[in-house]
C-alpha positions in Angstrom: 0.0 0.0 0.0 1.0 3.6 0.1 2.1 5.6 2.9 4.3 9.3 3.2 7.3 7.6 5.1 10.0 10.3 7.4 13.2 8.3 6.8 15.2 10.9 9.0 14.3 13.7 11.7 14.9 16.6 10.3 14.2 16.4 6.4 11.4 19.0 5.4 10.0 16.1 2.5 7.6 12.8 2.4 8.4 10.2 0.4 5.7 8.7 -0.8 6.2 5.0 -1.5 3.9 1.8 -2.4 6.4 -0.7 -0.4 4.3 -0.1 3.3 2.4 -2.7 4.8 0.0 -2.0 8.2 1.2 -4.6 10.5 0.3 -5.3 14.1 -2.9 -6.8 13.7 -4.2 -9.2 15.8 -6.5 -9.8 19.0 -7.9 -5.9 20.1 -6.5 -4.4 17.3 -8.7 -3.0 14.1 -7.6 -2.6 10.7 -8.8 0.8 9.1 -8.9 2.4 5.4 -8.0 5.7 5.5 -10.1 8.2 3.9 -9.2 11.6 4.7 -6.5 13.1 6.9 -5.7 16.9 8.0 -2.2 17.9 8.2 -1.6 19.3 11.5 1.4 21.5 12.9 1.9 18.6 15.6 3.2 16.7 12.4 6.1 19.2 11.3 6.9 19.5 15.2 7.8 15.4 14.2 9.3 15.8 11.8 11.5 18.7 12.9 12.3 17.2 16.2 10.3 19.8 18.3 7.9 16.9 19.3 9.6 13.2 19.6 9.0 10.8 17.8 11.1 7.4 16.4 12.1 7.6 12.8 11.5 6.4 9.7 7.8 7.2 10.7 4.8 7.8 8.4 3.6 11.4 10.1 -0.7 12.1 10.5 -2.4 11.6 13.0 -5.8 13.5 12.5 -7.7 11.1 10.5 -10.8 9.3 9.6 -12.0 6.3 7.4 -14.0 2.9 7.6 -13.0 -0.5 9.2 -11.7 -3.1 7.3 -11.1 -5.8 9.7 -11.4 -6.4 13.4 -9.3 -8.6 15.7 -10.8 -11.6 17.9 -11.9 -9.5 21.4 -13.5 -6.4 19.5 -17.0 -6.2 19.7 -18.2 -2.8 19.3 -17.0 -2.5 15.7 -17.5 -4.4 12.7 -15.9 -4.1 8.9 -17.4 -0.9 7.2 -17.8 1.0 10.1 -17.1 5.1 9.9 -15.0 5.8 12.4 -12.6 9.0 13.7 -9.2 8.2 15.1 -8.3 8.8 18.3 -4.1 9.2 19.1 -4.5 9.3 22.5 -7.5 6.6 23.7 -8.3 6.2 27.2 -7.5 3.0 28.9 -9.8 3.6 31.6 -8.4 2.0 34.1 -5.2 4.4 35.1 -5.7 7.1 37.9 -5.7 9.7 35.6 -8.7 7.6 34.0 -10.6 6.8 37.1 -10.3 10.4 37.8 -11.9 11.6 34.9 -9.3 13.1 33.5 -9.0 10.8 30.6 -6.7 13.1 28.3 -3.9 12.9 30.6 -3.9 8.7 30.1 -0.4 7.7 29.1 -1.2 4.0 27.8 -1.9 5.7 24.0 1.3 7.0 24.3 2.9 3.2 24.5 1.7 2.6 21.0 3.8 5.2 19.7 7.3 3.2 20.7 5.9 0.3 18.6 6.1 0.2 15.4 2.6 0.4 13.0 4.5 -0.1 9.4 6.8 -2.6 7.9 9.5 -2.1 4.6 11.6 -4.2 2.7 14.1 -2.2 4.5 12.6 -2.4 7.9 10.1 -1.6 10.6 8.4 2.0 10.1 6.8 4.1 13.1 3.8 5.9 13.1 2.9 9.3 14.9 1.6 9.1 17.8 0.8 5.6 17.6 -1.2 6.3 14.4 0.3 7.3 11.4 -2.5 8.1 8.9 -0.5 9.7 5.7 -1.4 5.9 5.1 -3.9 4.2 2.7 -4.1 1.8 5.8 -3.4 1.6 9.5 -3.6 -1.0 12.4 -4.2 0.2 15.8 -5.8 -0.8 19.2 -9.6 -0.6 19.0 -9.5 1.6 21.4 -8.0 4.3 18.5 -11.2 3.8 16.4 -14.4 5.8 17.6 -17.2 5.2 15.5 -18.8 8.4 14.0 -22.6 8.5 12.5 -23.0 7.9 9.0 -24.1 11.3 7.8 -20.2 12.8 8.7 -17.9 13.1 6.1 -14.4 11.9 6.6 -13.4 15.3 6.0 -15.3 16.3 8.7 -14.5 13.5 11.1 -10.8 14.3 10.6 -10.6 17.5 11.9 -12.5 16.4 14.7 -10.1 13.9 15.3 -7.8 16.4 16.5 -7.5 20.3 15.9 -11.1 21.1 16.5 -11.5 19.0 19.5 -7.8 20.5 21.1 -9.3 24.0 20.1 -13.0 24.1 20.7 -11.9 22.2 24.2 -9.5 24.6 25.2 -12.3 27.3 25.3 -15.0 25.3 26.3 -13.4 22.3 28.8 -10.3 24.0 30.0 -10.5 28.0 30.3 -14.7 27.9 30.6 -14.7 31.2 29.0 -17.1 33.5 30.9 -19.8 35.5 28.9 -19.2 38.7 28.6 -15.5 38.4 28.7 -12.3 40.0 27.0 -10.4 37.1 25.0 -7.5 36.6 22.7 -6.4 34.0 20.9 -2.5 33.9 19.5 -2.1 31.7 16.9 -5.0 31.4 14.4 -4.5 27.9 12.4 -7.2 25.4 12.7 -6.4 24.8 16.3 -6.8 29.0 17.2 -9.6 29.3 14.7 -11.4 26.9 16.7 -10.3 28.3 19.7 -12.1 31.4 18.5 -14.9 29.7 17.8 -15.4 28.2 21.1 -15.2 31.7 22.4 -17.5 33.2 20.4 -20.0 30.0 21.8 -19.4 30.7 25.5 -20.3 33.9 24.6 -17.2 36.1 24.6 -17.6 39.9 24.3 -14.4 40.4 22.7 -12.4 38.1 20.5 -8.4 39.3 19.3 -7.2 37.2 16.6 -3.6 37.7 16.6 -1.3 35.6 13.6 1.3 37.2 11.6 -0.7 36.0 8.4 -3.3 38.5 7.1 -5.3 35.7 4.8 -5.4 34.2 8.3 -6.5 37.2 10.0 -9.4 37.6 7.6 -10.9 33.9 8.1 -10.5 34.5 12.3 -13.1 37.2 11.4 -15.4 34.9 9.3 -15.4 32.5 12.2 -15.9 34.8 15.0 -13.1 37.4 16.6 -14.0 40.7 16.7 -10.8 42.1 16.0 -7.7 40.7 14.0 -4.3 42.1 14.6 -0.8 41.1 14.0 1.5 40.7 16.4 2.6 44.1 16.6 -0.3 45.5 17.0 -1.5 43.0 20.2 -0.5 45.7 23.2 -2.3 48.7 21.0 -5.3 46.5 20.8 -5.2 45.5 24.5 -4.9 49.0 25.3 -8.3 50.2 23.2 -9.6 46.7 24.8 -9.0 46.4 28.2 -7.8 49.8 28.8 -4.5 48.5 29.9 -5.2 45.7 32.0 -5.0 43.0 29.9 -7.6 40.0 29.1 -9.6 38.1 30.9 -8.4 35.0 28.7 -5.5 34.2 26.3 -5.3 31.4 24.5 -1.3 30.3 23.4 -1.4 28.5 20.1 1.9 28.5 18.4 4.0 26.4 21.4 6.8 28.7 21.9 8.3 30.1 25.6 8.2 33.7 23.5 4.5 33.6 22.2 3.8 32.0 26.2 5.7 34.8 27.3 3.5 37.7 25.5 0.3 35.9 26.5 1.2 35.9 30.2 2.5 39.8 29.8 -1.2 40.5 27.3 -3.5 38.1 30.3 -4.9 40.5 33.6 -4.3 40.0 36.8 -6.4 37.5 38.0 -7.2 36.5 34.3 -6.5 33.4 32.4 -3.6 32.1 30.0 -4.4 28.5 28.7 -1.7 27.0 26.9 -2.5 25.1 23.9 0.9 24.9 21.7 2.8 21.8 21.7 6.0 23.1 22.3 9.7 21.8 22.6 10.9 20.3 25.7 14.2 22.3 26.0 12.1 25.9 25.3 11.6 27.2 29.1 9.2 29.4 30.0 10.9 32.3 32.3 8.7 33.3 35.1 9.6 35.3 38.3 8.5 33.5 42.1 7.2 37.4 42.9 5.1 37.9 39.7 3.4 34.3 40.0 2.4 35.5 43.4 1.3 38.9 42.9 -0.1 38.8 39.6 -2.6 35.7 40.5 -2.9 34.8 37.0 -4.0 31.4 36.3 -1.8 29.4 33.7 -3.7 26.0 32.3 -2.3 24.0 30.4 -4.8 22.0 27.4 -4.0 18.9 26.3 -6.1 17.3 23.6 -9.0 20.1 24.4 -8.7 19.0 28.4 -11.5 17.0 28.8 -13.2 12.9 28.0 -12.3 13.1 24.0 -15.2 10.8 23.6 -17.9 13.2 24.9 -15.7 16.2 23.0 -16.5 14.1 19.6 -20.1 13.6 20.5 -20.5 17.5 21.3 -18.6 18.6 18.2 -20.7 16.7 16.1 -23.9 18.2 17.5 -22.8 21.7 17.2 -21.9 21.3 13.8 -25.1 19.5 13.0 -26.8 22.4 14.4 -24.8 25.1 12.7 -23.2 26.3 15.6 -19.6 25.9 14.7 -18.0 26.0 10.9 -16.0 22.8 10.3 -16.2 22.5 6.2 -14.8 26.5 6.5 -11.2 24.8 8.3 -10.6 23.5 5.2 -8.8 25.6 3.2 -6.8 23.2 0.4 -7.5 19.7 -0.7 -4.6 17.2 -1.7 -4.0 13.7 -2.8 -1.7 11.9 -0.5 0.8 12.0 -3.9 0.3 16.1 -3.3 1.2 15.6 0.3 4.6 18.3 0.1 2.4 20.9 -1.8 0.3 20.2 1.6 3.6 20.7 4.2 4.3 24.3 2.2 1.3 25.6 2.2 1.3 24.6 6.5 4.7 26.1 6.9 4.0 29.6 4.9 0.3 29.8 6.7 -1.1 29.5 3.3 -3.6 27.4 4.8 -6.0 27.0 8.0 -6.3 23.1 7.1 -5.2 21.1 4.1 -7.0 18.0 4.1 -5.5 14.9 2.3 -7.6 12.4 0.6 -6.4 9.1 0.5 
């Protein structure tokens, strides 16, 4: 079958190839045919060595697509199923599980160490335990969430991953207050729904910042109120807030600098919810005395911080009901042989989402 194989961490190209086999199936596991995948920034992080991650790996992780086969033990699927995947399934048994904090389970993370692909060179990885810039993928049944019938796998994707980290950061995590000052930094389809979750809760004031202007216009289509770039954030929190700052910011890009700003652009007493996956050697400088006297609350958001199950189930209801714009993420549409065409237009800001169809 196909796949978009990594060979090295670090190289800024796929390679797509017809040499990759799915392996791994067996007892718990599912077999699934991709259908449509977005390219998240979470993939170039892989690939750049930001986020870690074992190589030769086939990046993608925000997919959707039917089942194909299930292993002996799996009951609640069958083939043909539509399903959205999940990269980081609950085990439900771990204390972060039986604490209902099922985003913070670590057992998804063990799949990511094995490897989901096989070459006539080798064993190939896949992100995050997934790896779906593949025609095909094997993973724990746990991984496949079945979706109704009348979602597209366009639509499923996203939800797989940038809408449910960005709607859930507003929605799960900060609880954005109505009424409230907010800004978002970072408007790709992770801040854009960020926005949009804002502008549900009922937000009073929405600041779009991204260097981008194409992406400053579409933050306006979904929701903010204002678009600036970066530059331009302190003049805007002036005419806003009068100088205090917000009463929620929203960190989307996953840098200590951007982390920085937000904490400086957040009131006292306010909110900074930190949504960028960012490196592990990029500290965030903080003084003891401003921690103290500032009271600000800083929350981190993994995965939209809260049950990803539910978060599916709600997305999908608000989109049904016309309450959030999913179809409008999607900004560019490759085939998985376009899938470099898709990584530029990612690293320029050309697009909000580029989905691949496989």
């Amino acid at each position: 079958m196909r796949a978009a194989v990594l060979h090295e961490t670090g190289q800024e190209k796929l390679e797509v190839l017809d040499d990759v086999e799915a392996v791994g199936f067996g007892p718990g596991k599912v077999r699934v045919r991709v259908r449509a995948t977005g390219l998240c920034h979470s993939d170039l992080s892989a690939m750049n060595g930001v986020l870690p991650q074992p190589a030769p790996f086939v990046p993608g992780h925000e997919g959707a697509g039917e089942i194909l086969d299930v292993g002996d033990g799996v009951r609640h699927l069958r083939p043909g199923d539509r399903v959205v995947l999940c990269w980081l399934p609950a085990c439900g048994a771990c204390p972060a599980c039986t604490r209902g904090q099922t985003q913070l389970c670590l057992a998804g993370f063990v799949n990511a160490g094995t490897p989901n692909f096989r070459r006539p060179g080798g064993d190939v990885f896949g992100f995050a335990g997934t790896g779906t810039f593949a025609e095909e993928v094997v993973v724990d049944a746990g991984c496949a969430v079945p979706v109704p019938e009348d979602v597209p796998f366009d639509i499923a994707a996203l939800i797989g991953c940038g809408v449910t980290t960005g709607l859930g950061a507003a929605l799960n995590t900060a609880d954005v207050a109505a009424g409230s000052s907010v800004a978002v930094i970072g408007c790709g389809g992770v801040g854009i729904s960020a926005v949009q979750g804002a502008r549900l809760k009922g937000a009073a004031e929405i600041v779009a910042v991204d260097p981008v202007a194409s992406r400053r216009e579409s933050a306006l289509r979904f929701g903010a109120t204002r678009a600036v770039p970066p530059e331009e954030l302190a003049d805007a929190k002036q005419q806003i807030t009068g100088g205090e700052g917000f009463d929620y910011v929203f960190e989307v890009v996953g840098r200590s600098a951007t982390a920085r700003t937000a904490y400086e652009t957040t009131r006292r007493g306010g909110t900074l919810v930190v949504v960028g996956a960012g490196a592990m050697d990029d500290h965030l400088k903080l003084t003891m005395f401003e921690l103290f006297f500032d009271e600000k609350r800083i929350l981190p958001s993994l995965y939209g911080g809260g049950d990803v199950r539910r978060s599916y189930e709600r997305t999908i209801a608000l989109w049904r009901a016309g309450r959030v714009d999913l179809a409008g993420l999607i900004t560019h549409r490759v085939p998985l042989a376009g899938i470099n065409e898709a990584l530029d237009q990612m690293r320029t800001g050309t697009a909000l989402r580029t989905c691949i169809e496989i």
